[in-house]
N, C-alpha and C positions, 0 to 999 in steps of 0.2 A: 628475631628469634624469641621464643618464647621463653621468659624468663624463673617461671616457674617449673621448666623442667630442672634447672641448671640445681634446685634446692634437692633433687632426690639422684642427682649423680655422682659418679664416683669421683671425679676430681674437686668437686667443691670444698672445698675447706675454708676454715676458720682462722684467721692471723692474730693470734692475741696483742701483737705490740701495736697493730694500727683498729684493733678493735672492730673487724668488719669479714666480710667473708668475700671470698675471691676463688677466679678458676686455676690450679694449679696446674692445667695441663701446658707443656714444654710449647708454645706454638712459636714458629716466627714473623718475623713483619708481614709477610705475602700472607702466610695460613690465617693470619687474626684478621686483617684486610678481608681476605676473600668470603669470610664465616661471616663476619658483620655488615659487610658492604651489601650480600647478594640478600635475596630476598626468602632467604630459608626459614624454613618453620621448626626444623629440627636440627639441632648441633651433628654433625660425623662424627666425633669424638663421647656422643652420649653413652656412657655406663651406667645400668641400674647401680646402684649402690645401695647397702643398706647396713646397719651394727651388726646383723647376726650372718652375715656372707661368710665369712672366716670361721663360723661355728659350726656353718652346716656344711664347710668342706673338710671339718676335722673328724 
């Protein structure tokens, strides 16, 4: 999977106490198994994300 999508999605986040960024989407054993095991180009769970989504739906 390509890892340079994972910086402009919406689950990506930032963990200040361990200093690093991580996917916070909920997956379980099989779902994280099945996403990194196969041979996919694109994440299922990709969201564009961006700081001004919440502005331009107000």
């Amino acid at each position: 999977m390509d890892q340079s999508l994972c910086e402009s999605c919406w689950h990506y986040d930032y963990d200040e106490e361990y200093e690093e960024y991580y996917c916070n989407m909920d997956l379980d054993e099989d779902e994280f198994y099945r996403i990194f095991a196969t041979r996919q180009t694109r994440c299922p769970y990709y969201r564009q994300g961006d700081d001004y989504y919440l502005a331009r739906r107000q």
